[in-house]
KOLVEX-83016 format. One record per residue (C-alpha): x, y, z; chain. Coordinates in Angstrom, 1 decimal. Layout:
<recs>
((X Y Z) 'A')
...
</recs>
This chain:
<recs>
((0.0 0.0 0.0) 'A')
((1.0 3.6 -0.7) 'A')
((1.2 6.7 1.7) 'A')
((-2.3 7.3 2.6) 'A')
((-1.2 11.3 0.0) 'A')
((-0.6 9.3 -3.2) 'A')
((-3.5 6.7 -2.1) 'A')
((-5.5 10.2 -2.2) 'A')
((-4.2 11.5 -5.4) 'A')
((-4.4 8.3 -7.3) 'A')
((-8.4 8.1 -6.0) 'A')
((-9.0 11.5 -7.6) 'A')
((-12.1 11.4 -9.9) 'A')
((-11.7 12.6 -13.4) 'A')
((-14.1 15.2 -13.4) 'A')
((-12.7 17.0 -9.9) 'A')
((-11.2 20.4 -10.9) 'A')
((-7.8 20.0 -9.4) 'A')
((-7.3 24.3 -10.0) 'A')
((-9.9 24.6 -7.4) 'A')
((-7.8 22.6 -4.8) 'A')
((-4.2 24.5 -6.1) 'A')
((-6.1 28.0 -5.7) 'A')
((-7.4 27.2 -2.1) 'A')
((-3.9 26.2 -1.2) 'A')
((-2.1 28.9 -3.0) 'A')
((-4.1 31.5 -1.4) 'A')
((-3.7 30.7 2.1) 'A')
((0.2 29.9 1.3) 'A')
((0.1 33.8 0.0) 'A')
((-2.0 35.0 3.0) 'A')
((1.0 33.1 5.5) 'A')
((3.8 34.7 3.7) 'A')
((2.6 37.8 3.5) 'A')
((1.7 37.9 7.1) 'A')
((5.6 37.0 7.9) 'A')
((7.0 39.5 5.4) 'A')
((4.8 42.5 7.1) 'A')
((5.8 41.7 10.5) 'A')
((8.4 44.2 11.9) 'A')
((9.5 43.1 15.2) 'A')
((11.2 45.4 18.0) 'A')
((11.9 45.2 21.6) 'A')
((9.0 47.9 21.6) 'A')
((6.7 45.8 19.9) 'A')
((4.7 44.8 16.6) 'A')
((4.8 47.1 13.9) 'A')
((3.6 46.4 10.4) 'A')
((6.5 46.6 7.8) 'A')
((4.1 48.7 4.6) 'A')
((3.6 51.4 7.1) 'A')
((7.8 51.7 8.0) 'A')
((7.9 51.8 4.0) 'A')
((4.7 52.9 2.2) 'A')
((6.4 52.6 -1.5) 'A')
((5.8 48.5 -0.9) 'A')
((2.3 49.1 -0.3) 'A')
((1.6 47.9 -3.7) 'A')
((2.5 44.5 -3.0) 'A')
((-0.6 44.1 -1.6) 'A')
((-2.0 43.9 -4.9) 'A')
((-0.5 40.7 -5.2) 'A')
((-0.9 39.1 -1.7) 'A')
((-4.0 40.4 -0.7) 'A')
((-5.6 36.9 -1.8) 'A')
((-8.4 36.6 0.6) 'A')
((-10.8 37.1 -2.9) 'A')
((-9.5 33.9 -4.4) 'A')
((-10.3 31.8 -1.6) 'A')
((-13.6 32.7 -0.6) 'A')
((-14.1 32.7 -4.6) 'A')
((-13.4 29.1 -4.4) 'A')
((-15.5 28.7 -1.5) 'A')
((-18.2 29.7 -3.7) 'A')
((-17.2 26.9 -6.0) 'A')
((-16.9 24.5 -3.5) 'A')
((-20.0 25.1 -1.7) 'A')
((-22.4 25.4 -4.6) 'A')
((-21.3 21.6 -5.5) 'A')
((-21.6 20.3 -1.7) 'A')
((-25.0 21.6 -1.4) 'A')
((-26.4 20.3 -5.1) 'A')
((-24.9 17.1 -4.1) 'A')
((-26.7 16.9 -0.8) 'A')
((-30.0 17.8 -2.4) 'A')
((-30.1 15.3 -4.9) 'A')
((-29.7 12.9 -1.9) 'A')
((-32.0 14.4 -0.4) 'A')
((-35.6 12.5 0.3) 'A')
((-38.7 13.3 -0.9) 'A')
((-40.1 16.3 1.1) 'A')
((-38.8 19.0 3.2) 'A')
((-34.9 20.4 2.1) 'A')
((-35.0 21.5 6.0) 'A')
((-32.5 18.7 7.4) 'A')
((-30.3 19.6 4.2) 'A')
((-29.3 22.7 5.0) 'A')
((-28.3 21.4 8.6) 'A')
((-26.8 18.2 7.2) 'A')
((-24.7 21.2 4.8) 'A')
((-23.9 23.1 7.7) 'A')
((-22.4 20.3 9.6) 'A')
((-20.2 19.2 7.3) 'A')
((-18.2 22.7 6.0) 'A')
((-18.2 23.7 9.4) 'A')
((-16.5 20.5 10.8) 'A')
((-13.8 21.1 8.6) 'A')
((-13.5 24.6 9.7) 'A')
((-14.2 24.4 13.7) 'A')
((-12.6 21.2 14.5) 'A')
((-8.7 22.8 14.4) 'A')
((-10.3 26.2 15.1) 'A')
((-10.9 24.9 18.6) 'A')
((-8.2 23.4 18.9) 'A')
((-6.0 26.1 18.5) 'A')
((-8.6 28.6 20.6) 'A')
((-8.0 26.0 23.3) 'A')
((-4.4 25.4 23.5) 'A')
((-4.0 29.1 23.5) 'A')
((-7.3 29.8 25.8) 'A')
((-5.2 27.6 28.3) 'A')
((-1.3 28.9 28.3) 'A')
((-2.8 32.5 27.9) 'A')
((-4.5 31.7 31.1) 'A')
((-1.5 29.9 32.5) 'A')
((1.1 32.9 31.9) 'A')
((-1.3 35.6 33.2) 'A')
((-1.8 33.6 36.6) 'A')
((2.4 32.8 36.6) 'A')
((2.7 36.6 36.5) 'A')
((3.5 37.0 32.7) 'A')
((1.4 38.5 29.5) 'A')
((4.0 41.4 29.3) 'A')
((6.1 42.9 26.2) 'A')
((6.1 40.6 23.5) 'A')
((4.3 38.1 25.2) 'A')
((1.2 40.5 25.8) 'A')
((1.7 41.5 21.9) 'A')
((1.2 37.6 21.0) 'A')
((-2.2 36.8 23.5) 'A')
((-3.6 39.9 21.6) 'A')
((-2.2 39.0 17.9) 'A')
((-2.7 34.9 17.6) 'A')
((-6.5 35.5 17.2) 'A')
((-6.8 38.3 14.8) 'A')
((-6.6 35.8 11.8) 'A')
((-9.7 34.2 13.0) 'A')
((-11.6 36.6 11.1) 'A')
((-11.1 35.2 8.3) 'A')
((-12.7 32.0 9.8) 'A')
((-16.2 33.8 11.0) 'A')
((-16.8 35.8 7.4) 'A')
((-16.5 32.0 5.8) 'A')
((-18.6 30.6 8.7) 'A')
((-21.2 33.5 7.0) 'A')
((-20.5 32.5 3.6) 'A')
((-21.6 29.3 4.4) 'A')
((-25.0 30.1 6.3) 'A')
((-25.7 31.8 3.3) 'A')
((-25.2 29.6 0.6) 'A')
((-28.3 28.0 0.2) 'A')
((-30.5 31.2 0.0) 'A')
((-28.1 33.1 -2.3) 'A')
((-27.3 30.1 -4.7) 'A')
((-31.5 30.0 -5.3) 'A')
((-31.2 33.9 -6.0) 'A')
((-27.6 32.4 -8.3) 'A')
((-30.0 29.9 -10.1) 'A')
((-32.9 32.6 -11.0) 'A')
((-31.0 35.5 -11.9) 'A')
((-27.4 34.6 -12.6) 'A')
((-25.3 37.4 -13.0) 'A')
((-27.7 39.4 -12.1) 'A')
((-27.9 38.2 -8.2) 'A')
((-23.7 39.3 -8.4) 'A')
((-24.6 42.6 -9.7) 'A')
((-27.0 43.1 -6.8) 'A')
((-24.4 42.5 -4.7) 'A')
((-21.8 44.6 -5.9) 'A')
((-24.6 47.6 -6.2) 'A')
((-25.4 47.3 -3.2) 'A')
((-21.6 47.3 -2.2) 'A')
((-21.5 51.0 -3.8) 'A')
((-24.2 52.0 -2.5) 'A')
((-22.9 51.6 1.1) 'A')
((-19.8 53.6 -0.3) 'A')
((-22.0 56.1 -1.4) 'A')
((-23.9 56.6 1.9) 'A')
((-20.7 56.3 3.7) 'A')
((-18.3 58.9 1.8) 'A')
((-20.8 61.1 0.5) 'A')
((-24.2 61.6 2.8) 'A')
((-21.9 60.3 5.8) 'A')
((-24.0 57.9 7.2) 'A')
((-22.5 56.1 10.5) 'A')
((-22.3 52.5 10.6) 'A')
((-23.5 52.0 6.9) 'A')
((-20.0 50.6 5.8) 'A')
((-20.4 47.6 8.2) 'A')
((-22.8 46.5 6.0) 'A')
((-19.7 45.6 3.3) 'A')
((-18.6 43.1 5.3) 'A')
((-21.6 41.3 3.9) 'A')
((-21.9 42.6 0.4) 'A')
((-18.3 42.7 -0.7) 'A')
((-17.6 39.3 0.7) 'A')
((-20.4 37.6 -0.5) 'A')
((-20.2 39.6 -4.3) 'A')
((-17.3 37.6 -4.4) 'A')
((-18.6 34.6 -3.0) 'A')
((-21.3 34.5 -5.7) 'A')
((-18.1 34.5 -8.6) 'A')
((-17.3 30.9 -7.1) 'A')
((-21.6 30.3 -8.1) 'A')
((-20.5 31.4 -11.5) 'A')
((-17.9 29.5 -11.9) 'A')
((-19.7 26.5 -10.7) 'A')
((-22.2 26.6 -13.5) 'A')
((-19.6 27.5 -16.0) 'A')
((-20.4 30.8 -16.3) 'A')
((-17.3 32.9 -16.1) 'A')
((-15.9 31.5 -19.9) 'A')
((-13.0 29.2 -18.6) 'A')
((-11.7 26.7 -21.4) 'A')
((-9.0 26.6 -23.6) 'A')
((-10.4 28.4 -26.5) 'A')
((-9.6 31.7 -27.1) 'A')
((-13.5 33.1 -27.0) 'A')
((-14.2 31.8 -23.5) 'A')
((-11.0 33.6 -22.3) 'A')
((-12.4 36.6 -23.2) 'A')
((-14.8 37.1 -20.2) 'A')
((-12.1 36.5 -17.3) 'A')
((-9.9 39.0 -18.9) 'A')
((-13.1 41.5 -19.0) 'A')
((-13.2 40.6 -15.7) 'A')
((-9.7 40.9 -14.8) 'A')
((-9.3 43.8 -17.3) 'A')
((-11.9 45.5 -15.7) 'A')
((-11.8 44.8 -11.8) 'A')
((-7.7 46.3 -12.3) 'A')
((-9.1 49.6 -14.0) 'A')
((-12.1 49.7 -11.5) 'A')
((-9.7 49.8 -8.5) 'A')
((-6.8 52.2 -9.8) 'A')
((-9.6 54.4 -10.4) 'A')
((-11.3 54.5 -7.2) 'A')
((-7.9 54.5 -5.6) 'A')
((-6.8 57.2 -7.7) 'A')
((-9.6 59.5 -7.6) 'A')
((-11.8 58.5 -4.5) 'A')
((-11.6 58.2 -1.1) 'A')
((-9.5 54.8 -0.9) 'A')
((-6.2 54.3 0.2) 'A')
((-3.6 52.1 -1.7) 'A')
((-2.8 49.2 0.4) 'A')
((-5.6 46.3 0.3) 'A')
((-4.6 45.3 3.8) 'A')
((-5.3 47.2 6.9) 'A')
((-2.8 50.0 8.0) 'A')
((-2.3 51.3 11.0) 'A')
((-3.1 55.0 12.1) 'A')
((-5.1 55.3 8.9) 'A')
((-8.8 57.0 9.0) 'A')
((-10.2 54.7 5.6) 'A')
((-9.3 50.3 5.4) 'A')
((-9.9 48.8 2.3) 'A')
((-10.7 45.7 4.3) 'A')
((-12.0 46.6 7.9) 'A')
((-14.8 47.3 6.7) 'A')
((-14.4 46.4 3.3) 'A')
((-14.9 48.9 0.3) 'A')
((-15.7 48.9 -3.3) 'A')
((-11.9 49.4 -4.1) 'A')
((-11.3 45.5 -2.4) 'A')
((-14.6 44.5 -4.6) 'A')
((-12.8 45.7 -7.5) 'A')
((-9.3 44.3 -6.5) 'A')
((-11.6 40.7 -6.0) 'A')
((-12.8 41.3 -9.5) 'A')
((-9.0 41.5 -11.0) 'A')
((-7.8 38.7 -8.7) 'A')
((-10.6 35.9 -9.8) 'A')
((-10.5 37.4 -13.7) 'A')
((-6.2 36.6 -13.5) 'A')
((-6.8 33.0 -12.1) 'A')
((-9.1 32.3 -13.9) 'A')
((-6.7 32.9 -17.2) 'A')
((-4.1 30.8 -15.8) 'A')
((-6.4 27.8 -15.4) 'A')
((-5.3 26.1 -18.5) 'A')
((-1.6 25.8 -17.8) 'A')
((-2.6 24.9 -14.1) 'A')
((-4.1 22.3 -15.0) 'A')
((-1.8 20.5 -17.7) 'A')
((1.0 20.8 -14.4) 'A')
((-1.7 19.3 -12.5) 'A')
((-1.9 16.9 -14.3) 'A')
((1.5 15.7 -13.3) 'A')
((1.5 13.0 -10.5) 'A')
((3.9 14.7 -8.5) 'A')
((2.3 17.8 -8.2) 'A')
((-1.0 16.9 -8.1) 'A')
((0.2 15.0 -4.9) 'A')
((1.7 17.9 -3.6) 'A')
((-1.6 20.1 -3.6) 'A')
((-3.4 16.9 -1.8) 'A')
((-0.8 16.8 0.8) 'A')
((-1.1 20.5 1.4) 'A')
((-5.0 20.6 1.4) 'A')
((-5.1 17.8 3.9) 'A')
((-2.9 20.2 6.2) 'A')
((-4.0 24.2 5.0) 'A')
((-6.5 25.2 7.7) 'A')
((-4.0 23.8 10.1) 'A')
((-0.8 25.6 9.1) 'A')
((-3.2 29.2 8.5) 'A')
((-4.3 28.6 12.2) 'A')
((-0.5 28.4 13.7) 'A')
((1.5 30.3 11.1) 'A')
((1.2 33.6 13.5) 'A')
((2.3 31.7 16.5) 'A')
((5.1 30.0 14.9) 'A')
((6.5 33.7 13.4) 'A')
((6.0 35.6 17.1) 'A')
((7.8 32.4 18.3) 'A')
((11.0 33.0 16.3) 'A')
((10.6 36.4 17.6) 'A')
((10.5 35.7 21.2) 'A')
((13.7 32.8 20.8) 'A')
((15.8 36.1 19.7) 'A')
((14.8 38.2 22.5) 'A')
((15.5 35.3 24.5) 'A')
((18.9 34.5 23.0) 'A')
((19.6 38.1 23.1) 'A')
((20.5 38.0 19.1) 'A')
((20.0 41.4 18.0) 'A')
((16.7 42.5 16.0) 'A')
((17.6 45.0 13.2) 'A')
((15.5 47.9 12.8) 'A')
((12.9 47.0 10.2) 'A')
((13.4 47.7 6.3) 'A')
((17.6 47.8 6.9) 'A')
((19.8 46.2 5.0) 'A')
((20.9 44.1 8.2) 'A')
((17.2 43.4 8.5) 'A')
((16.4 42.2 4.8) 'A')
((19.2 40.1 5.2) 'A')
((18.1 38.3 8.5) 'A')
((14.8 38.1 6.9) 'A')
((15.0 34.7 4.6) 'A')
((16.8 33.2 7.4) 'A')
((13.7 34.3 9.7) 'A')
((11.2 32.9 7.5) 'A')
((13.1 29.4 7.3) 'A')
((12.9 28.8 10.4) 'A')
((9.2 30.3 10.8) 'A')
((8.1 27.6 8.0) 'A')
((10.1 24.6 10.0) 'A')
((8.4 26.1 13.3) 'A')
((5.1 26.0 11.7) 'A')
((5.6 22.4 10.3) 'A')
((6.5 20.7 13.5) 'A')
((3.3 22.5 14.7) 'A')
((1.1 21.1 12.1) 'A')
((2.8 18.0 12.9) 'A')
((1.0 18.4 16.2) 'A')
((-2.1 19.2 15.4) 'A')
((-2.9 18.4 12.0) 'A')
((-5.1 15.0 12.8) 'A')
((-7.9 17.7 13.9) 'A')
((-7.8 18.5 10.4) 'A')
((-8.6 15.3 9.0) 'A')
((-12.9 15.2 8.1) 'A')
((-14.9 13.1 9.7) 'A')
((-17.6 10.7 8.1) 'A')
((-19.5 13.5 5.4) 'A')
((-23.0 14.5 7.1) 'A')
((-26.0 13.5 5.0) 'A')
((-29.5 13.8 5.3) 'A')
((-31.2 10.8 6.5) 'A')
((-32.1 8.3 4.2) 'A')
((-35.1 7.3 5.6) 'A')
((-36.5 10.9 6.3) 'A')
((-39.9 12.4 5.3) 'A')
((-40.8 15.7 5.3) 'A')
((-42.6 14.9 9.2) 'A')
((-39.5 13.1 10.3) 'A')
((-37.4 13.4 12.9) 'A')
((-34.4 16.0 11.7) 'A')
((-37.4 18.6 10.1) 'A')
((-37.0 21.8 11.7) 'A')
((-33.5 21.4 12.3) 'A')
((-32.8 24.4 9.8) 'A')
((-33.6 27.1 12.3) 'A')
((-31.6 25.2 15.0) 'A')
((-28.7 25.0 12.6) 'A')
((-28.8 28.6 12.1) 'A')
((-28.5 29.8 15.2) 'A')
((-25.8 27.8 15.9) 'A')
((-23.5 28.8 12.6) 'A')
((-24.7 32.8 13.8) 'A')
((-23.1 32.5 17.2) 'A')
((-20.3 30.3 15.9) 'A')
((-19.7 33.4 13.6) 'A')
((-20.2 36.1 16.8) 'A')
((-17.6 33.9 18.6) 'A')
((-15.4 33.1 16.4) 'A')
((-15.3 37.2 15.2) 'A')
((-15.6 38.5 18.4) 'A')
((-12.3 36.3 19.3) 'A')
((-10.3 37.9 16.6) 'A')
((-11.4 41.5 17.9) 'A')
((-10.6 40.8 21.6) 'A')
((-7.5 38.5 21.9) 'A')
((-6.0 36.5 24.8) 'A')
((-4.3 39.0 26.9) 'A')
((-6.0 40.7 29.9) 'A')
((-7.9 37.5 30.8) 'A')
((-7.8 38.1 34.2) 'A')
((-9.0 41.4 34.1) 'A')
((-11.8 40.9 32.0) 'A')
((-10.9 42.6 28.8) 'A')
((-13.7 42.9 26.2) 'A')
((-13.9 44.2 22.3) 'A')
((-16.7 45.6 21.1) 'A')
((-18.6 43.3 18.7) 'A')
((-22.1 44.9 17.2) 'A')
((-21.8 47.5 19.9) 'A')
((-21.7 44.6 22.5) 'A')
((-19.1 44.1 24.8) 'A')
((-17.5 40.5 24.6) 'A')
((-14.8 39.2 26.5) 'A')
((-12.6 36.1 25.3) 'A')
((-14.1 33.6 27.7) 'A')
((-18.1 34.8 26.3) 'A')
((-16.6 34.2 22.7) 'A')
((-15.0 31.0 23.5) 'A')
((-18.8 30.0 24.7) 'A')
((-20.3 31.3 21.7) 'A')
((-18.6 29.2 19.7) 'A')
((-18.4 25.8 21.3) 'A')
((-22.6 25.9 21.9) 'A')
((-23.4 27.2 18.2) 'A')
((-21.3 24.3 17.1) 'A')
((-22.9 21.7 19.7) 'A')
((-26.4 23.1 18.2) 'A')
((-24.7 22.7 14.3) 'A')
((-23.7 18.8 15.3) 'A')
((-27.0 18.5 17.1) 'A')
((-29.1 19.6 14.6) 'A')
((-26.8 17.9 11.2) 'A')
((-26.0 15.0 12.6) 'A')
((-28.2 12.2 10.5) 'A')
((-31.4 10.8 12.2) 'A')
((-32.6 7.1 11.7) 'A')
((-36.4 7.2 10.5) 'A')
((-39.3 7.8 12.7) 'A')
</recs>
């Protein structure tokens, strides 16, 4: 018998898009790196390296690849949910969308708690030995922030069902709603001034995008070989590129796609029409590299490698930030000197730095990376009617996936550090503390396993 990877690879059906599984891996590979290269790490603290020098901010054009990888979330999502409808039984679709939830949320919450939990305990650990100072408060606060990430894809996936109905009616109309109604909160917000109106983007412009991965599921965006079905990505690309050096040019937006510090206007907290328009260009590029993807997909060995990093992605995203701050601390501890950021002496520490970051992060994933692994896929019961046991379980389902999402964001917003003395964030204009997060979380996914897990007939 083979390694259980090239027993994987060898298994892999014809028809399975392998681009979809390269992109998913690609992007969160882009997302880690970029997180290591802005780092810039003093004695004082955490600082972010585009602010120490603003003429790299256009990198973030490049590695700003959050777009791609709820795009194939999209993608991913429409087929999981057809597939569990057609296996559905006659009668209600209600223990469908729970037996949905269940399953992308496994995949997504199963290392997520792992990780909140290790860290839950040693943050709680070092507070009551005394510690959570310098760069060790700077970690407690920083290993959550990436979970947002995690609670805007938790949303994605609540939605999915109602949005791909308004996909199936409308088509790209449904998108254009979307991203109308993305401008229009830019509109009120820049213009008439409203408060609070941009928090609506974190819905529109993430789930515009979303609806791309739709398209692209029903093979709507043009992707082939021919020349003629190319033509609609590039539009897309073409466009997207023009729409957000415009904007950035002539509007209201700043230049960077990632969050700066000390600035009044983010592109991405909360998101703006500019970071629509970047998603627009991102998804129109890949999609006009599909075809040579795929014929070096096609290879054995690299289509082995993609499995083997799929199997361990979430994983590595969820630990890359601790491995990184750990390097840090061993200098400080060491007492090897940290160069001031954007030297020469600190360029050149840096690919020595990011070496041992990536073999930090592997033994990591090493450790954890069986949490990873899906369980048995979640389908609706067999021998269900539309009065059987499991009907109603959409609402249940739903309100566990909203306060997974509450928990998981409000996390990201409040951190580790000042456990002890009850530190909150503000989440919706509530206060929530890391411990009421943690909660969140581990009941809305009790009431997601509760309400997905397949039933036996009446």
């Amino acid at each position: 018998m083979g390694s259980p990877v090239r027993v994987l690879a060898e298994a892999t059906p014809a028809t399975r898009d392998r681009y979809v599984d390269l992109l998913r891996v690609a992007s969160l590979a882009a997302v880690v790196l970029g997180h290591w290269l802005m780092a810039a790490v003093t004695p004082d603290g955490v600082g972010n390296l585009l602010a120490v020098v603003p003429a790299l901010q256009p990198l973030t054009w490049l590695l700003q690849v959050m777009p791609v990888f709820f795009f194939v979330g999209g993608f991913a999502h429409a087929l999981s949910y057809r597939s569990l409808l057609r296996k559905r039984p006659e009668g209600s679709t209600d223990s469908v969308y729970a037996a949905f939830l269940r399953a992308r949320l496994q995949r997504l919450l199963r290392p997520t708690m792992v990780f909140v939990l290790v860290w839950g305990a040693a943050a709680l650990l070092i507070q009551l030995l005394g510690g959570g100072g310098g760069l060790t408060g700077v970690t407690l606060r920083l290993v959550t922030q990436p979970l947002w990430f995690i609670g805007i894809y938790l949303a994605m996936v609540a939605f999915t069902p109602p949005l791909l109905r308004l996909h199936e009616r409308y088509g790209w109309g449904a998108f254009a709603g979307l991203a109308g109604a993305a401008a229009a909160v830019d509109v009120l917000r820049f213009a008439a001034g409203v408060p609070y109106v941009e928090f609506l983007n974190f819905a529109f412009v993430w789930l515009a995008v979303h609806q791309l991965g739709f398209l692209r599921a029903d093979g709507r965006l043009g992707v082939g070989p021919a020349l003629p079905a190319l033509r609609r990505p590039a539009l897309l690309a073409g466009g997207g590129l023009v729409g957000a050096v415009a904007l950035v040019a002539f509007g209201p937006y700043p230049l960077s796609m990632v969050g700066m510090p000390g600035e009044k206007v983010s592109n991405m907290a909360p998101p703006t029409l500019a970071l629509l328009c970047h998603g627009l260009w991102l998804v129109g590029a890949v999609e006009l590299l599909r075809a040579p993807a795929a014929r070096l997909l096609a290879r054995p060995r690299a289509w082995r490698t993609v499995v083997a990093a799929n199997g361990v992605a979430m994983t590595a995203f969820l630990w890359h930030l601790t491995a990184m701050l750990g390097v840090y601390g061993a200098m400080l501890a060491l007492d090897v000197p940290l160069p001031e950021p954007a030297t020469a002496a600190w360029w050149a520490q840096t690919p020595l730095r990011l070496a041992v970051a990536a073999a930090l992060t592997a033994v990591l994933v090493a450790a954890f990376r069986t949490f990873e692994r899906p369980t048995a896929p979640a389908t609706p019961p067999a021998t269900a009617t539309a009065t059987a046991p499991g009907t109603g379980s959409a609402p249940l389902a739903a309100l566990g996936a909203t306060l997974c999402l509450l928990g998981v964001l409000g996390l990201s917003m409040v951190g580790f550090a000042g456990l002890l003395e009850g530190r909150t964030a503000l989440l919706i204009a509530v206060p929530v503390s890391a411990p009421a997060a943690v909660a969140m979380t581990l009941c809305g996914w009790l009431l997601v396993e509760r309400a997905g897990r397949a039933r036996g007939a009446r």
